[in-house]
C-alpha positions as CSV (number, residue, x, y, z in Angstrom):
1,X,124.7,106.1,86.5
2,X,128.8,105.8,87.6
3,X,131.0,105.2,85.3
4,X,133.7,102.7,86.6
5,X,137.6,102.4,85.9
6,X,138.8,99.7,87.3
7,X,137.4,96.5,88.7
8,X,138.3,97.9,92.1
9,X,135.7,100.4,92.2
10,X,133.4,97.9,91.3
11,X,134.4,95.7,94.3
12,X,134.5,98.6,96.7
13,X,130.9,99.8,95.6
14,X,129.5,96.3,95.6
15,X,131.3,95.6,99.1
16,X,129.5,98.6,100.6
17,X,126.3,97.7,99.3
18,X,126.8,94.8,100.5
19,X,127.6,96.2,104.1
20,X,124.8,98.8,104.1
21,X,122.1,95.5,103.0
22,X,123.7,94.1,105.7
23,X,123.4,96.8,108.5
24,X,119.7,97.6,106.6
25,X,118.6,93.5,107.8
26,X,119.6,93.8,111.4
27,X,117.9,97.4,111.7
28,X,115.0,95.6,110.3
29,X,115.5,92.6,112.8
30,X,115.5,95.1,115.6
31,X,112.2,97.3,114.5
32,X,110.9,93.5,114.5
33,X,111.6,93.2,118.0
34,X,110.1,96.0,119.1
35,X,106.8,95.8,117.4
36,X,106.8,92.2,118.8
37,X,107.4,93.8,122.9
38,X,104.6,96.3,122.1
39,X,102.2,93.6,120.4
40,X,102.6,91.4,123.7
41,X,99.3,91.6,125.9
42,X,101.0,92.7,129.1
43,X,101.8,96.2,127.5
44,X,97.9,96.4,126.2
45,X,97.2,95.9,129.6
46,X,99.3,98.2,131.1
47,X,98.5,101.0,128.9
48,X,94.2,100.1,129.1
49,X,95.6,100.1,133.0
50,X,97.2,103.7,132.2
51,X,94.0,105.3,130.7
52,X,91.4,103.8,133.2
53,X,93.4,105.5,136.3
54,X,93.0,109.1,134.1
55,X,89.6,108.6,133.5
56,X,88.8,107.8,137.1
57,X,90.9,110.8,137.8
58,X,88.9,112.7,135.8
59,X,85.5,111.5,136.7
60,X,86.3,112.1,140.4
61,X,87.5,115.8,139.7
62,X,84.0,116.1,138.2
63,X,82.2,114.6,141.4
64,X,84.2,117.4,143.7
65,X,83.4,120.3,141.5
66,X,79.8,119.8,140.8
């Protein structure tokens, strides 16, 4: 625990708290927007997209080995 000693500390320290809090929010505002872009179907449908084209890949390697 700090000791304080004067009210000015306690301003400055409450003012940067304040500020971090502050900076902490939009942070969390941004991670928000980005788990909302990910959650939107057009990306689930790209990447299922993504993963079907390796598969085929895959499955047609198999047919030109064997």
């Amino acid at each position: 625990m700090k000791n304080y000693k004067t009210f000015e500390e306690i301003e400055f320290d409450l003012k940067r708290l304040s500020l971090e809090r502050q900076i902490a929010i939009e942070e969390l505002k941004g991670v928000k927007g980005e788990i909302k872009e990910d959650l939107k179907p057009s990306v689930w449908l790209q990447t299922i997209w993504k993963y079907a084209h390796k598969y085929e890949a895959i499955m047609l390697l198999k047919k030109i080995i064997r």
